[in-house]
N, C-alpha and C positions, 0 to 999 in steps of 0.2 A: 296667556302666551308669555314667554319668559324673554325677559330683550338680551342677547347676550351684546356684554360693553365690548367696544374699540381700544375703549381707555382702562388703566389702571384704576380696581376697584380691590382692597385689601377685603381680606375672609374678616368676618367678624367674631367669629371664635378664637382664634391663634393670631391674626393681624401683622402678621407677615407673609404671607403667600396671595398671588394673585388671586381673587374668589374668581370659579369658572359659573356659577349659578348661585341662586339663593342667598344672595354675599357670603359665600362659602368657598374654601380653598376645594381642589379635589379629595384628599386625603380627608377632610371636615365633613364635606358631602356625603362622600362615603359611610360614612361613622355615621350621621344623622339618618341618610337612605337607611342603613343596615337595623338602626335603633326603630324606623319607623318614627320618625320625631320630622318629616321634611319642611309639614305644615307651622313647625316653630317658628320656624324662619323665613324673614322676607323673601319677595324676590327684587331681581333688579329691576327697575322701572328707571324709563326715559330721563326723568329728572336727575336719577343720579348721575347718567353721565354727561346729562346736557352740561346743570356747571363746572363741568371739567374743560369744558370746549371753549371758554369766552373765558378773558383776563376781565377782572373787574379794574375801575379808577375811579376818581373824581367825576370825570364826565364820561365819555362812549364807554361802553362795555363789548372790548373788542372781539368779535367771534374768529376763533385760529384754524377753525377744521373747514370743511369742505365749502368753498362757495361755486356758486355759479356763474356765469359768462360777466353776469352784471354785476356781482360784487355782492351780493345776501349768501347770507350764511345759510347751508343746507343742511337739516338732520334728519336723519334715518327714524322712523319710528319704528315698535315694533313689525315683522311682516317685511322690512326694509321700502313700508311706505314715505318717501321723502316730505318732507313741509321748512317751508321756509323757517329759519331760526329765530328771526325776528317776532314772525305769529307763531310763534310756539312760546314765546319765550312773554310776550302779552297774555295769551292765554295761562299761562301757568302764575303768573304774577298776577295778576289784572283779573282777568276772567272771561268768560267767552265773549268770541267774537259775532255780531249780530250779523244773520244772513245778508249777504250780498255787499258786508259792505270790506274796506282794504283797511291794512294798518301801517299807516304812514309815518317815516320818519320826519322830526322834526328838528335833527341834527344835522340831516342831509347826507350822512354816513352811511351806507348799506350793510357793510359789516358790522351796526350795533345791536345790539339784544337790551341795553339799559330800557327798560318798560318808562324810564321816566322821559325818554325821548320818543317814544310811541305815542300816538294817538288814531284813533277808530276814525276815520271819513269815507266818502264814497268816493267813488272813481274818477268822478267826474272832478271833485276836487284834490285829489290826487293830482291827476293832472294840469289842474290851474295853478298850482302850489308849484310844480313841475316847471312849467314857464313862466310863471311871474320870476322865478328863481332862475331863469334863463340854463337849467340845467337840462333840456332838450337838445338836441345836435342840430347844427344848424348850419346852411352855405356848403361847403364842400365835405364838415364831418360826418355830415347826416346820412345814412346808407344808400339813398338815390339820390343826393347833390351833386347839380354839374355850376353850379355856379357860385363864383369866390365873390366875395364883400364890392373889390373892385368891381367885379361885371356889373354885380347891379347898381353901383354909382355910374357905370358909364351907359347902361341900357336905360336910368333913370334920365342921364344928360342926353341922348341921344336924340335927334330930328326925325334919323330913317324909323322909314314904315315898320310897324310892329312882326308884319312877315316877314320882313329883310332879317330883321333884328332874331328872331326864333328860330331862322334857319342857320344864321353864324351860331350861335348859340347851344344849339341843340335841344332847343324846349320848345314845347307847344306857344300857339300864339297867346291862348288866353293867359299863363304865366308872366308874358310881357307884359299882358294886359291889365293883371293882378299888382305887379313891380312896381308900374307906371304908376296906376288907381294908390298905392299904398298901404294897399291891402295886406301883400306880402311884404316880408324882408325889411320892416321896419327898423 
């Protein structure tokens, strides 16, 4: 299957005209279709236009094309199968990624593709890396938080009964419960 690019890929015969296939301009393709010659020549593949999409630097390798809600970078594989930019971008540098597990930034950037700030972990330490990093949402940013920093200093100071307390509040009692214990919202 032929990937056709988003981005500007120059013909490889004449190297002024956009190639539309085979790194080939039209008027090139044409000439090579006609010669029977098409298998001379490449085709485009994913890699070519991945490095068009990320600035390199010093450190991040910042990816400029499509990301998602959360900030990773998306690319189109052939098929316009999507995959994240980042495990595309380990993969083709690095090398395949072992069943089940994630590729975790170690810059804490989403937008990076630099493989030297990747690393292979599981989920589970994804996630712990997540919150020791305090980069989870938390108190009122969190998408079902009803309660700000304050609340739970004053539900932590508080006398009244835990159900008095969960009804102002709006939360179940056992979260007072958790609040109080220190379980939560440390």
């Amino acid at each position: 299957m032929t990937y056709q690019p988003k981005t500007q890929i120059f013909c490889i015969e004449c190297g002024d005209k956009k190639a539309i296939a085979r790194k080939l301009c039209r008027r090139c393709y044409t000439r090579a279709r006609t010669a029977n010659r098409l298998n001379d020549y490449p085709t485009i593949q994913p890699q070519d236009v991945f490095e068009d999409r990320f600035e390199k630097s010093d450190g991040c390798w910042e990816w400029m094309a499509n990301r998602n809600q959360y900030g990773y970078g998306i690319f189109l594989l052939p098929g316009e199968k999507p995959v994240r930019a980042h495990r595309y971008s380990y993969e083709f540098y690095v090398g395949p990624i072992p069943e089940g597990k994630v590729i975790m930034h170690i810059c804490d950037n989403p937008p990076c593709v630099n493989p030297a700030h990747l690393r292979v972990g599981t989920k589970a330490e994804n996630n712990a890396d997540t919150a020791r990093k305090r980069r989870h949402n938390y108190g009122l940013n969190h998408w079902n938080g009803r309660l700000s920093d304050a609340d739970v200093a004053a539900i932590r100071a508080s006398d009244e009964p835990r159900k008095a307390l969960a009804k102002r509040y709006g939360v179940d009692y056992s979260h007072i419960w958790r609040i109080q214990a220190g379980t939560h919202r440390r």
